[in-house]
gemmi code that builds the backbone of each chain (N, CA, C; Angstrom):
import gemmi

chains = {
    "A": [
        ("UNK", (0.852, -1.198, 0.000), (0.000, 0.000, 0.000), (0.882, 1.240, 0.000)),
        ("UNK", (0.230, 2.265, -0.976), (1.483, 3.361, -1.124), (0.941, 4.364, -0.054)),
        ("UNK", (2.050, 5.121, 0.970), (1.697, 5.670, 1.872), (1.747, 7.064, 1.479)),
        ("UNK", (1.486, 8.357, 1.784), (1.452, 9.864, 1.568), (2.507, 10.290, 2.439)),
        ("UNK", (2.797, 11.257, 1.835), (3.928, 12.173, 2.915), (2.908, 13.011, 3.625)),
        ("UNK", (3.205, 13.298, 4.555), (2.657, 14.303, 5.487), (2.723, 15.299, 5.244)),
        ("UNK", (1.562, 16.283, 5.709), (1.867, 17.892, 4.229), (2.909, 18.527, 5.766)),
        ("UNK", (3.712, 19.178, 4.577), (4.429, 20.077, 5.421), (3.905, 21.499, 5.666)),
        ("UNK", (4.479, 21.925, 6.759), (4.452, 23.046, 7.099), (5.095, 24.457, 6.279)),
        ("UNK", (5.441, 24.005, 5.402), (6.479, 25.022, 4.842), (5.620, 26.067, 4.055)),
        ("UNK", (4.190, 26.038, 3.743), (3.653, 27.213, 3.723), (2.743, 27.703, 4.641)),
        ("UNK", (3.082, 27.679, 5.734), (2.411, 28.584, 6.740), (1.267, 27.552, 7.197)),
        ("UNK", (1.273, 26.842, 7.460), (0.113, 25.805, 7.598), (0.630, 25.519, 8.804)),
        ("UNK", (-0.860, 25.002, 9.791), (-0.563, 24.685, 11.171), (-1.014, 23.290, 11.165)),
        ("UNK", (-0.928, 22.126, 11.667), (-1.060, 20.819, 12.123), (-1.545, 20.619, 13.132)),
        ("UNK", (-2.056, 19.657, 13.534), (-2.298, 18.743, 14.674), (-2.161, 17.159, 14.770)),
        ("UNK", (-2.547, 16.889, 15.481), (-1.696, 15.452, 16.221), (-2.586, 14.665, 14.983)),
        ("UNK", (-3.761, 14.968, 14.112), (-4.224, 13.800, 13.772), (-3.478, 13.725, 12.130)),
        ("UNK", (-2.723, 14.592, 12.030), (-1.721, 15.034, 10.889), (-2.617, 15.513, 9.972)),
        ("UNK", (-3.837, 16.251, 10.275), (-4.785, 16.954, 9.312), (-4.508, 18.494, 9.259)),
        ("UNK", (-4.185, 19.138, 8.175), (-4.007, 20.490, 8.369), (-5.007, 21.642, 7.683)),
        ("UNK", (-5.235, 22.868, 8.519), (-6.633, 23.542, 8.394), (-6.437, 24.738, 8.334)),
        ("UNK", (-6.145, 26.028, 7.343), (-5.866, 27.213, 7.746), (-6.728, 28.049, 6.811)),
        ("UNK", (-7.368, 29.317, 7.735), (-8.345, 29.813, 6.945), (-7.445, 30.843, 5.521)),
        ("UNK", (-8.509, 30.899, 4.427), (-7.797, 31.419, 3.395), (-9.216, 32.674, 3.351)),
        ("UNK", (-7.967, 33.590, 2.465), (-9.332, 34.225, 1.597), (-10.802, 34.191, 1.007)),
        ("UNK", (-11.735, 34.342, 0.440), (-12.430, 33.748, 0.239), (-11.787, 33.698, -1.154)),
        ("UNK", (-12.540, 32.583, -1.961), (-12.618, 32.395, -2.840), (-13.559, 32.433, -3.857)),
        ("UNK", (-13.537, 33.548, -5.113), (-14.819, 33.836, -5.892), (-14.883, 32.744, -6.813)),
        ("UNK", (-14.542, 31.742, -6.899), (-14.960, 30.943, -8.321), (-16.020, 29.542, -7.920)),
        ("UNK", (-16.860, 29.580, -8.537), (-17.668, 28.719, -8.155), (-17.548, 26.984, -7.849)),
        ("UNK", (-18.168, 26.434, -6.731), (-17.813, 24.909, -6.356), (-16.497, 25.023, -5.515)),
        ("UNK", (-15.615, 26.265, -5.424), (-15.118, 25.769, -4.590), (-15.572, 26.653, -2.813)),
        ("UNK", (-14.767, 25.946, -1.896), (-15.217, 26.846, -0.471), (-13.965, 27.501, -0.436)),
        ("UNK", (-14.649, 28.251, 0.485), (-14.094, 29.674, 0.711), (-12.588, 29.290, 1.898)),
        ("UNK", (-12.435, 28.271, 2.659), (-11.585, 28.042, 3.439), (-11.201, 26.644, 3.290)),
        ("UNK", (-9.801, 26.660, 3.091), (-8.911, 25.437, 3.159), (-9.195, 24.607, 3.370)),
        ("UNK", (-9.900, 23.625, 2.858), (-10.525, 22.419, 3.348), (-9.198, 21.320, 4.078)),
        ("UNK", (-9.676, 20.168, 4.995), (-8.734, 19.597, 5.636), (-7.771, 18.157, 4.916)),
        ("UNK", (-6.862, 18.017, 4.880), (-6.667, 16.945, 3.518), (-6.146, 15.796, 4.165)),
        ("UNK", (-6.584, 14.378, 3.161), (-6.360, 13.089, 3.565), (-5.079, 12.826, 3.333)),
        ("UNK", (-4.802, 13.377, 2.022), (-3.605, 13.055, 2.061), (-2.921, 13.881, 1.037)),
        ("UNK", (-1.206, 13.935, 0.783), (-0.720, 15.095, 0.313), (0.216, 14.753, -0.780)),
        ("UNK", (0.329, 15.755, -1.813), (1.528, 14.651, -2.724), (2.377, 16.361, -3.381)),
        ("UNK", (3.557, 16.314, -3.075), (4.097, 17.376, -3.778), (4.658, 17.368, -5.075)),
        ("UNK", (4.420, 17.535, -6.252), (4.693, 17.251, -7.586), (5.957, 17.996, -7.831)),
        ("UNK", (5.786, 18.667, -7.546), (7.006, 19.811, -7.863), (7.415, 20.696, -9.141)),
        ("UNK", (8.079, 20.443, -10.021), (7.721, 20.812, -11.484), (7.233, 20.290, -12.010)),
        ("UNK", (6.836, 18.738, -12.085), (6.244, 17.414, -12.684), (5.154, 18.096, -13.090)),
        ("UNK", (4.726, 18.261, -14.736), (3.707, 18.649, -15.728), (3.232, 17.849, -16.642)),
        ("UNK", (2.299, 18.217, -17.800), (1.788, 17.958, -18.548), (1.121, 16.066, -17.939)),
        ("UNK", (1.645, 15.071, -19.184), (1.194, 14.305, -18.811), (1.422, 13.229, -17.968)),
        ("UNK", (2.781, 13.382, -17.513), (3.470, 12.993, -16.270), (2.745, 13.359, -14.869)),
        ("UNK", (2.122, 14.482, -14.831), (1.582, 15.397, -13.634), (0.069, 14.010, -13.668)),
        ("UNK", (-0.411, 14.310, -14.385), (-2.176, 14.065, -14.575), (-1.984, 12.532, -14.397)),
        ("UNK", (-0.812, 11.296, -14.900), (-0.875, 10.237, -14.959), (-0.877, 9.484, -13.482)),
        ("UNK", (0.169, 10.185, -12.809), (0.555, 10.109, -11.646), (-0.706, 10.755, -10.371)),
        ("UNK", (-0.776, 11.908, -10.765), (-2.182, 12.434, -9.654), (-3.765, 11.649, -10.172)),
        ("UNK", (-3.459, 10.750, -11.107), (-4.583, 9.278, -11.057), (-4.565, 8.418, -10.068)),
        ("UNK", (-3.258, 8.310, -10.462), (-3.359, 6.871, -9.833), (-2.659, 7.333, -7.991)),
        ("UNK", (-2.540, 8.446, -7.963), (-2.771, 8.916, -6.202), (-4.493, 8.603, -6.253)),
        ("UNK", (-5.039, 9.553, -7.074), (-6.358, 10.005, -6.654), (-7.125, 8.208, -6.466)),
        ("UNK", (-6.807, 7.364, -7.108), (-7.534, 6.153, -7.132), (-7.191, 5.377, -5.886)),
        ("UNK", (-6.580, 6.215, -5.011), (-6.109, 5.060, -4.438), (-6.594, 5.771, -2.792)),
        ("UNK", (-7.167, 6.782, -2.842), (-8.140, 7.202, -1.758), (-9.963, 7.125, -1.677)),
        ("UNK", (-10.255, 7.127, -0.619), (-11.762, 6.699, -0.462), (-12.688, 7.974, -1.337)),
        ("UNK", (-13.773, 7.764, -1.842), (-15.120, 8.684, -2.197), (-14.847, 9.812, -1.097)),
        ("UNK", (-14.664, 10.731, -1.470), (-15.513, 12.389, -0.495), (-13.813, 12.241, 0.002)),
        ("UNK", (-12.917, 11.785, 0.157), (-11.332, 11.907, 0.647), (-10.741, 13.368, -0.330)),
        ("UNK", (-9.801, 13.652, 0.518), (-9.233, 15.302, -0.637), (-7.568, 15.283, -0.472)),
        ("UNK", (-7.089, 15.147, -1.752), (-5.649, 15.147, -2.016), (-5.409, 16.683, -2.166)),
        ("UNK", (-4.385, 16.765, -1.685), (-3.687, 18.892, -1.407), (-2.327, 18.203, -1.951)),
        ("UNK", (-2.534, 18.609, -3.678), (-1.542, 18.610, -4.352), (-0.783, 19.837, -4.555)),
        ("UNK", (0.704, 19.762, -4.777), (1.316, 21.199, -4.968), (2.081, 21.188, -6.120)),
        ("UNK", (1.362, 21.643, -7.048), (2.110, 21.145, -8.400), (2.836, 22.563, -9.112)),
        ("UNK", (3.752, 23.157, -9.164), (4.388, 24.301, -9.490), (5.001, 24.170, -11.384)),
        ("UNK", (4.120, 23.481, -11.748), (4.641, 23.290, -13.757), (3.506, 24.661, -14.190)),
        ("UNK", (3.939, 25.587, -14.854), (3.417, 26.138, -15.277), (1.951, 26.203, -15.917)),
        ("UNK", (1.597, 24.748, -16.531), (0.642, 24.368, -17.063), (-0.430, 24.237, -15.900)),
        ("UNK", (0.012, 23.873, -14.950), (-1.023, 23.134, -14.379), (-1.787, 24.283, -13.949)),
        ("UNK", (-1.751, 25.419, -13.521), (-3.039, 25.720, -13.370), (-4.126, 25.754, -13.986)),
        ("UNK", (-3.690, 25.854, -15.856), (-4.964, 25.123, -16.748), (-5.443, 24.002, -16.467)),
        ("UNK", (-4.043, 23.191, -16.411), (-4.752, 21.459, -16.574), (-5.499, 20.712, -15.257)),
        ("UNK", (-4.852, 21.428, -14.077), (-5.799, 20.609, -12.461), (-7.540, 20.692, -12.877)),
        ("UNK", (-7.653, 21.930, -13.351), (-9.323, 22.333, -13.816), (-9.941, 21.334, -14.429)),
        ("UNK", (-9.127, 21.174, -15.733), (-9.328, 20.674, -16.830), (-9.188, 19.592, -16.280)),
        ("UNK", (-8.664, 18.562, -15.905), (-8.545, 17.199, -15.542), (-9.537, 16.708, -14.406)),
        ("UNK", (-9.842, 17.833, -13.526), (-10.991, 17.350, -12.775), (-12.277, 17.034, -13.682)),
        ("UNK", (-12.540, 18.543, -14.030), (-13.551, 18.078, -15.392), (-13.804, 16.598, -15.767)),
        ("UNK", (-12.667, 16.112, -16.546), (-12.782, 15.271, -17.259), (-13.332, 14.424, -16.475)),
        ("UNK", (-12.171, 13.965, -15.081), (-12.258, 13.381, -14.322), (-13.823, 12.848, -13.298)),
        ("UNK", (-14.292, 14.068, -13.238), (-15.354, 13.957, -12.379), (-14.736, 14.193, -11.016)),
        ("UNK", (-13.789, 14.223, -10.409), (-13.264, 14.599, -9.139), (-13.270, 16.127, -8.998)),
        ("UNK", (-13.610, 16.966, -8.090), (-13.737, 17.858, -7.736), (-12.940, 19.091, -7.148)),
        ("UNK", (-12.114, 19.909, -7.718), (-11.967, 20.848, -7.386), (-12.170, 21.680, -6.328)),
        ("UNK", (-11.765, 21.889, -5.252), (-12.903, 22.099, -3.997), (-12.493, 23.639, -3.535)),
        ("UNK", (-10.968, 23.488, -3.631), (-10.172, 24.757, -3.390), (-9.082, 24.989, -3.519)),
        ("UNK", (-8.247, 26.161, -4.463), (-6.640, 26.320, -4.438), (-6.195, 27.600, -4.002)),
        ("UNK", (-5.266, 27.549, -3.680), (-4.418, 28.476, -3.127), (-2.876, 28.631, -4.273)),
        ("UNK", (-2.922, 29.802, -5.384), (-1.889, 29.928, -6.374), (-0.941, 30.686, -5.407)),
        ("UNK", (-1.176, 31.129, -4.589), (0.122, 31.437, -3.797), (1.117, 30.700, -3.473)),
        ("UNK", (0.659, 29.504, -2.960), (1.418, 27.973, -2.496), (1.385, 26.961, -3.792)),
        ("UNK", (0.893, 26.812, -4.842), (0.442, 26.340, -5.850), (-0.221, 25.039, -5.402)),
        ("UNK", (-1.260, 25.282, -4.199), (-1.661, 24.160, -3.632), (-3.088, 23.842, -4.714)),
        ("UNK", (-3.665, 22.491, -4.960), (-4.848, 22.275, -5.404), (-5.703, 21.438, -4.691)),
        ("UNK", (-6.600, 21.734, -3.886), (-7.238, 20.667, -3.176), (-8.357, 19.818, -3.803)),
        ("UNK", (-8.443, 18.328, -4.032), (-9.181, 17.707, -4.950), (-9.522, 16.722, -4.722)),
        ("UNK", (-11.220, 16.510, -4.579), (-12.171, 15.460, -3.716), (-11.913, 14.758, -4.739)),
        ("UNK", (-11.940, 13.027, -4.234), (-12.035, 11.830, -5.050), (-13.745, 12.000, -4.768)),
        ("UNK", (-14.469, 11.080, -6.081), (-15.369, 11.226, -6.235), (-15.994, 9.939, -6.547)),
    ],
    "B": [
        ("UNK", (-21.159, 29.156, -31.710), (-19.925, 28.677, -32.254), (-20.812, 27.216, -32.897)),
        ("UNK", (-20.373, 26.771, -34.519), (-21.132, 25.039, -34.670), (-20.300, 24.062, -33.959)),
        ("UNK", (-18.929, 24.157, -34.021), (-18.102, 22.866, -33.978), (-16.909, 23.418, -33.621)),
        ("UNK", (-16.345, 22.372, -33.188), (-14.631, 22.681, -32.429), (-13.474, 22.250, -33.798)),
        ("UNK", (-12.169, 23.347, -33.656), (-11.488, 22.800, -34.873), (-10.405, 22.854, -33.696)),
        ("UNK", (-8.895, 22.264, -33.868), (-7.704, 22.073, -33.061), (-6.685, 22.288, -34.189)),
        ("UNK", (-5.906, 22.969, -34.591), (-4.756, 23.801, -35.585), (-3.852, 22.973, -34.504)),
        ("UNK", (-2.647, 22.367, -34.794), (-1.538, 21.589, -33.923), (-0.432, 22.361, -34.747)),
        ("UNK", (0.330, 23.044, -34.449), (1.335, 23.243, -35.315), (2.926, 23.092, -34.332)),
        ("UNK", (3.683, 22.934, -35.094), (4.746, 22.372, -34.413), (5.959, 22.934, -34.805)),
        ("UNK", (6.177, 24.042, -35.927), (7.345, 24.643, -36.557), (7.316, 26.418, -36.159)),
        ("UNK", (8.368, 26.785, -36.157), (8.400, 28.156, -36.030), (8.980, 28.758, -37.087)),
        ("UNK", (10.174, 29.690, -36.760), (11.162, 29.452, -37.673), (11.951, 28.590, -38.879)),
        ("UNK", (11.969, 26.926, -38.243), (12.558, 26.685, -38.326), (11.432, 26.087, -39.964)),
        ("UNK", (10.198, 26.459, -39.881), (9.641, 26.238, -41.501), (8.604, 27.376, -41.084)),
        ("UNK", (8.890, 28.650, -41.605), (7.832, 29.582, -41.649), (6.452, 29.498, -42.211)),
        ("UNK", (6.587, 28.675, -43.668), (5.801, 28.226, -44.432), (4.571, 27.450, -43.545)),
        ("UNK", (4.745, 26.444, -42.958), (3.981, 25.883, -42.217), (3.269, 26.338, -40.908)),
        ("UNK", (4.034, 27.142, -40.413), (3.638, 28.706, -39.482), (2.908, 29.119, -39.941)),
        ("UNK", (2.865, 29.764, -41.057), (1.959, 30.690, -41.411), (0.918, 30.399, -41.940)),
        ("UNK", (0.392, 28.949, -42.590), (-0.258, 27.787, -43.102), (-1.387, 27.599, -41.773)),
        ("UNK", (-0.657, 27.595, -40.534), (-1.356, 27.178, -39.530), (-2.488, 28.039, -39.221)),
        ("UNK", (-1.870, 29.513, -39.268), (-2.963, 30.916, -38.714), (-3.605, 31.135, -39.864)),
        ("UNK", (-3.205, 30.719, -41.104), (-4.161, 30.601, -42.029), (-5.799, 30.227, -41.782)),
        ("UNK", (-5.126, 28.958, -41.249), (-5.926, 27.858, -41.482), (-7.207, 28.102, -40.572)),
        ("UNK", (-6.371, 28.259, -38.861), (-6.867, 29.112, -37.907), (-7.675, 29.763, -38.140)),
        ("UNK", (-7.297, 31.426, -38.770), (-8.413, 31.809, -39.442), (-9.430, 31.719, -39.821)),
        ("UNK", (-9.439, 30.692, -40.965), (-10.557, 30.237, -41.826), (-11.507, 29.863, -40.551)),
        ("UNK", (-10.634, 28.963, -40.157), (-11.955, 27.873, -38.988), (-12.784, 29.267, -38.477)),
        ("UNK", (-11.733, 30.012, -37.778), (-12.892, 31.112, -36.866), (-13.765, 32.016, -37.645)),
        ("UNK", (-13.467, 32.216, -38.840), (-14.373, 33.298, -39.997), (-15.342, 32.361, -39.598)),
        ("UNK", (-15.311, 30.719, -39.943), (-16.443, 29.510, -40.046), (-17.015, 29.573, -39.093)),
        ("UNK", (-17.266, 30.481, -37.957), (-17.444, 30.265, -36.903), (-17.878, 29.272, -35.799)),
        ("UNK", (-16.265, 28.738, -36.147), (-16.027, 27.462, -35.674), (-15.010, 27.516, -33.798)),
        ("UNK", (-15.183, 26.961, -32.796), (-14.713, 27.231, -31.337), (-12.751, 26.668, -32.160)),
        ("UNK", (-12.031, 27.434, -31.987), (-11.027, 27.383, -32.528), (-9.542, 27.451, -31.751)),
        ("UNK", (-9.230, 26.560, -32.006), (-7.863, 26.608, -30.761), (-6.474, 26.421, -32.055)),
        ("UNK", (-5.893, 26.932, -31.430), (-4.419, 26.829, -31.763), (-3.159, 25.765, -31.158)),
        ("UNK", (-2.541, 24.795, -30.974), (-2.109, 23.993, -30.172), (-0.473, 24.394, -30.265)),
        ("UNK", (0.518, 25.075, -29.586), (1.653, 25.409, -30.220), (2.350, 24.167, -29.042)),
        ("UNK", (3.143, 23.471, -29.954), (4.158, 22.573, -29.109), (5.864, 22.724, -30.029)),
        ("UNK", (6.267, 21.715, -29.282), (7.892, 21.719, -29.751), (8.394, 23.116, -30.244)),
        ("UNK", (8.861, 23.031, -31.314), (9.480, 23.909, -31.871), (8.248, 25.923, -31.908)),
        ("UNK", (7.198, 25.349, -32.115), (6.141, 25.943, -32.194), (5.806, 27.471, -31.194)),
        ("UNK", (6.315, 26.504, -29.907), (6.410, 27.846, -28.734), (6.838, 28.909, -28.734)),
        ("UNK", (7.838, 28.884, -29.502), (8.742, 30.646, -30.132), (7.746, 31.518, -30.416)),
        ("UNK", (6.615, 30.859, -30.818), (5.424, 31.943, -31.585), (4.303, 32.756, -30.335)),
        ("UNK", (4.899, 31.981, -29.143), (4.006, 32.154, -27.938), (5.052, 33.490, -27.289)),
        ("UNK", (5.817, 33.727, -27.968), (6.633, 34.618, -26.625), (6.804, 36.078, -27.975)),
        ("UNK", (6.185, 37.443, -27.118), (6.037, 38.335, -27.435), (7.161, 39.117, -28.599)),
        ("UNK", (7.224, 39.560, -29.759), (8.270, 40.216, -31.184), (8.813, 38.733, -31.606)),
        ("UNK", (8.857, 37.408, -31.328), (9.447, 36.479, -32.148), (8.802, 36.265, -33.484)),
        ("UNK", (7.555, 36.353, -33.756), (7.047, 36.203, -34.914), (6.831, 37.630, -35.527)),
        ("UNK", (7.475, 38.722, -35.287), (7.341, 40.133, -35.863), (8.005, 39.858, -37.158)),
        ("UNK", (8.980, 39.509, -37.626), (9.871, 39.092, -38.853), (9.387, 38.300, -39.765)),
        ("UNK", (8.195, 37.754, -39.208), (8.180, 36.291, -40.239), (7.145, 37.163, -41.359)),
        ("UNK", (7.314, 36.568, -42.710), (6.605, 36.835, -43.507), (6.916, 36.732, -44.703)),
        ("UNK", (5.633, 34.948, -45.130), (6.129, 34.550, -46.154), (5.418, 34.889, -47.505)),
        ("UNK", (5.897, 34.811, -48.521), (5.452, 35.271, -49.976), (4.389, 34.667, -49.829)),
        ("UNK", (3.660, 35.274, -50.358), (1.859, 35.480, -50.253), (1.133, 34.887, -49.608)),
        ("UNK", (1.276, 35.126, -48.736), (0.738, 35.585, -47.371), (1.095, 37.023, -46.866)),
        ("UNK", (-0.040, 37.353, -45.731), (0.051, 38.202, -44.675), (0.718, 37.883, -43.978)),
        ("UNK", (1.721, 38.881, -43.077), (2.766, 38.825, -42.362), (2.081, 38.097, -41.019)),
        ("UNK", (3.025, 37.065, -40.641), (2.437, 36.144, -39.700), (1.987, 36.874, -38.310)),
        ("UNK", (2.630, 37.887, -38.054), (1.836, 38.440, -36.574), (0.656, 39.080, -37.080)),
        ("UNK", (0.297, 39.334, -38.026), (-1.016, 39.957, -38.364), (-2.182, 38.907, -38.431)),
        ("UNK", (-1.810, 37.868, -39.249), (-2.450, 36.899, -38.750), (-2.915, 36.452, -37.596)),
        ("UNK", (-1.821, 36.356, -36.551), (-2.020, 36.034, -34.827), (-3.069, 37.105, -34.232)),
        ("UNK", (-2.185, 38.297, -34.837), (-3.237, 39.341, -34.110), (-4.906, 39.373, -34.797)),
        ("UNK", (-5.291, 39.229, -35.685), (-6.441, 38.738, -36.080), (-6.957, 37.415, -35.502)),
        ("UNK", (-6.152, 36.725, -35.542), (-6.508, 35.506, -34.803), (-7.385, 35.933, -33.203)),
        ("UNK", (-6.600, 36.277, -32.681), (-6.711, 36.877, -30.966), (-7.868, 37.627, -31.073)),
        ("UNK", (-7.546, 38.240, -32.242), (-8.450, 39.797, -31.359), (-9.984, 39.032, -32.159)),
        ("UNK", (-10.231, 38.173, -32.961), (-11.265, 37.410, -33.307), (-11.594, 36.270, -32.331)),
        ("UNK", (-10.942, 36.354, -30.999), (-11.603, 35.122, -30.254), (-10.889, 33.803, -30.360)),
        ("UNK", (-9.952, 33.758, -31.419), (-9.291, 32.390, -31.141), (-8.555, 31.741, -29.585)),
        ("UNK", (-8.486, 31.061, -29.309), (-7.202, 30.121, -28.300), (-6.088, 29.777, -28.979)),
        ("UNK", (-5.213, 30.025, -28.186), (-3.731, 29.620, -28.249), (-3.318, 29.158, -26.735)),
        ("UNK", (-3.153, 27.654, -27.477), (-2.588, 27.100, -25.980), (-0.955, 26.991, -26.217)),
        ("UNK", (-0.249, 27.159, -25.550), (1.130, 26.463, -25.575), (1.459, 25.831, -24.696)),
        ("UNK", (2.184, 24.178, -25.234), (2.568, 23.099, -24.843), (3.796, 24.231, -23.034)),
        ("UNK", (3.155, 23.164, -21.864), (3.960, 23.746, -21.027), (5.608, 23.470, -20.932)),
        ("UNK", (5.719, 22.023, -21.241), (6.967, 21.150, -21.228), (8.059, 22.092, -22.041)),
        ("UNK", (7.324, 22.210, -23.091), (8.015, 22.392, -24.378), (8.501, 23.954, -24.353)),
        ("UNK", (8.259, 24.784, -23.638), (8.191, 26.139, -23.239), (9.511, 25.972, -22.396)),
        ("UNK", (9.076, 25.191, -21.272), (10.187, 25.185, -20.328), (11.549, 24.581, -20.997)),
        ("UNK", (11.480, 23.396, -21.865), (12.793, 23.220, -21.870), (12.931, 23.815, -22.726)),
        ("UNK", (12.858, 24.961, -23.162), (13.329, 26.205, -24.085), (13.780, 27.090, -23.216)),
        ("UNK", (13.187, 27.138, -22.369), (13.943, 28.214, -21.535), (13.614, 29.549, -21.874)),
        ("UNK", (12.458, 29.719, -22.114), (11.186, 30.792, -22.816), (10.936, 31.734, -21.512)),
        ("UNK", (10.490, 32.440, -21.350), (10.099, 33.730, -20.414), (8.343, 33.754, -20.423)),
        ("UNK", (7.997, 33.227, -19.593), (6.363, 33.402, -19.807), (6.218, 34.665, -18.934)),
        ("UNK", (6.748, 35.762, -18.949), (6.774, 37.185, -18.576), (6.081, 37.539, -20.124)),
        ("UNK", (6.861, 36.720, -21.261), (6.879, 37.543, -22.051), (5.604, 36.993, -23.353)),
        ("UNK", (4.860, 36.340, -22.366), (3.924, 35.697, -23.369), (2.724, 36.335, -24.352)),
        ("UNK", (2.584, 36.024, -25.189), (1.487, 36.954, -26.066), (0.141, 37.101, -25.566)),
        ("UNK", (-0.266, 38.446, -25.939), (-2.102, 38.099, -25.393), (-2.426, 37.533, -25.940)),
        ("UNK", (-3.734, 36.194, -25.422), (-4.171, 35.559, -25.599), (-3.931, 34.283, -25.442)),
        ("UNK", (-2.959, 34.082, -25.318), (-1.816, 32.646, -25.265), (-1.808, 32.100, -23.845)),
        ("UNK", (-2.149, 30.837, -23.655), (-2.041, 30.280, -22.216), (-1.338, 29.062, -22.349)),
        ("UNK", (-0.366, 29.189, -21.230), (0.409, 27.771, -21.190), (-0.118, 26.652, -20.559)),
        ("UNK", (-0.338, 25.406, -21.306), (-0.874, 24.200, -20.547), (-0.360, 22.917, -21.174)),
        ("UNK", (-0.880, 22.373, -19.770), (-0.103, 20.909, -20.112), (-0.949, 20.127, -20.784)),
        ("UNK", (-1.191, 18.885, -20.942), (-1.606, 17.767, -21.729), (-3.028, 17.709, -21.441)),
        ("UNK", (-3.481, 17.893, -20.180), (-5.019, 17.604, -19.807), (-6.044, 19.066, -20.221)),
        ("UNK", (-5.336, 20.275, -20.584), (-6.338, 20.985, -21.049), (-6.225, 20.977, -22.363)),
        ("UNK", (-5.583, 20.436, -23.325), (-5.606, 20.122, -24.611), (-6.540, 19.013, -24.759)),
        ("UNK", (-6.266, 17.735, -24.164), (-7.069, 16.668, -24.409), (-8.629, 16.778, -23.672)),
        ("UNK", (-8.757, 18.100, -22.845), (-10.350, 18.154, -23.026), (-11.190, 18.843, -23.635)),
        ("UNK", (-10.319, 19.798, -25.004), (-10.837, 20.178, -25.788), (-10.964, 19.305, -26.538)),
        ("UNK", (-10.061, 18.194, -27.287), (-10.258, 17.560, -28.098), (-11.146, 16.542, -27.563)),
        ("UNK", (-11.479, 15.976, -26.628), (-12.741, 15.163, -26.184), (-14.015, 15.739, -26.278)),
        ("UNK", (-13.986, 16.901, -26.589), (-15.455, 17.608, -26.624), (-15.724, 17.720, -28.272)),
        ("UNK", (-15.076, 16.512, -28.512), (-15.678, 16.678, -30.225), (-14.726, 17.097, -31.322)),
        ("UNK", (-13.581, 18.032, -30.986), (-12.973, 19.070, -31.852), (-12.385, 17.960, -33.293)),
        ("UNK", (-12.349, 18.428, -34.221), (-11.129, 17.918, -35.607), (-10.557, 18.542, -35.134)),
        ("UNK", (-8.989, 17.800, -35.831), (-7.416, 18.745, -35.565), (-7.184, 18.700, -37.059)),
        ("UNK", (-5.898, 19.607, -37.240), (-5.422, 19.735, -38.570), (-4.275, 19.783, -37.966)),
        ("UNK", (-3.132, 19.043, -38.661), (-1.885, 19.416, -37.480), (-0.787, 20.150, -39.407)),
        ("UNK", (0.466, 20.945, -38.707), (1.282, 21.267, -39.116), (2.425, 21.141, -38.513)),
    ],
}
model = gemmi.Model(1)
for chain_id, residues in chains.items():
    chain = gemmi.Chain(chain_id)
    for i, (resn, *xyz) in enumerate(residues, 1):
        res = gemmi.Residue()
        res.name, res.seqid = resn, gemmi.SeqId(i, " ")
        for name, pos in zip(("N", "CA", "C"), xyz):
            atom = gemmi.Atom()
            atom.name, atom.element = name, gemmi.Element(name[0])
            atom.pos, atom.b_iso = gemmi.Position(*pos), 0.0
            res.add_atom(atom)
        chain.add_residue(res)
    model.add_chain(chain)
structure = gemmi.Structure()
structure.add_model(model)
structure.setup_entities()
């Protein structure tokens, strides 16, 4: 069973013992998602990893967590802020909330 | 808009002819008023970064940024390949209006929504 790294702290994010992390954001105007940081199951940092390397790989994370579970991906490839959209779409997994400051994407399995 | 068209073009410079073939083509689709994307990869991306295509301009044809700029200012898309940007070592400071960089999954959900491609 493939395990998650634990999200780090390194953008301003606070923790607790159950390794779930929760920090209020801005609101957010775009529709479907909420307005505050939702809490995540689990975390995967991509790093520059794009195009179809990015999307192949954040599958087969996303398949491998429960219905209504939320991956807080941090994917920093230029593309991706088109393609996380676009791939949920396709996907049917949900978009819930990002933060382009951190290039965080938070994204319900569905 | 009736229908989706996808223009793939893949040369810059390095075959103007086929450059300029592409926004042609481009064109046409959007006069057709057709949902019209542009796909710039590999070599192609040069055309995404702001005065690189000011020079080009092949015998009969319109000078290729006039084309683009008709293109744009008529509503077309221009996506450029993200990969292919980066290992160029391109400046997306310096990217054209209209032009958005993306990776593989916002290309392939235009083309799942039906689109023909024409590639160059």
């Amino acid at each position: 069973m493939r395990t998650f790294g634990r999200p780090t702290a390194a953008h301003g994010e606070s923790g607790d013992a159950s390794g779930h992390f929760q920090t209020s954001y801005p609101a957010c105007p775009r529709r479907g998602h909420t307005h505050v940081r939702p809490v995540s199951d689990a975390a995967w940092d991509a790093g520059d990893l794009g195009c179809g390397e990015l999307v192949l790989e954040l599958r087969m994370r996303m398949r491998k967590l429960e219905r209504g579970q939320i991956m807080h991906l941090t994917a920093r490839d230029l593309g991706a802020p088109a393609d996380i959209p676009a791939w949920c779409r396709m996907t049917g997994d949900l978009l819930v909330h990002t933060d382009p400051a951190t290039h965080s994407f938070f994204i319900q399995h569905t | 808009m009736s229908g989706k068209l996808c223009v793939s073009l893949t040369f810059a410079k390095n075959d103007t002819d086929k450059a300029t073939v592409a926004f042609v083509v481009a064109n046409a689709a959007l006069g057709s008023n057709q949902d019209t994307l542009v796909f710039l990869s590999t070599e192609a991306v040069r055309l995404g970064v702001k005065g690189y295509a000011d020079d080009i301009h092949e015998e009969g044809f319109a000078p290729l940024k006039q084309l683009m700029d008709n293109y744009i200012a008529g509503g077309g898309k221009i996506f450029v390949c993200s990969p292919c940007f980066k290992k160029r070592a391109l400046d997306e400071s310096k990217l054209i209006d209209g032009a958005q960089i993306v990776g593989g999954a916002k290309l392939v959900e235009f083309l799942s929504q039906g689109a023909a491609s024409v590639s160059y």
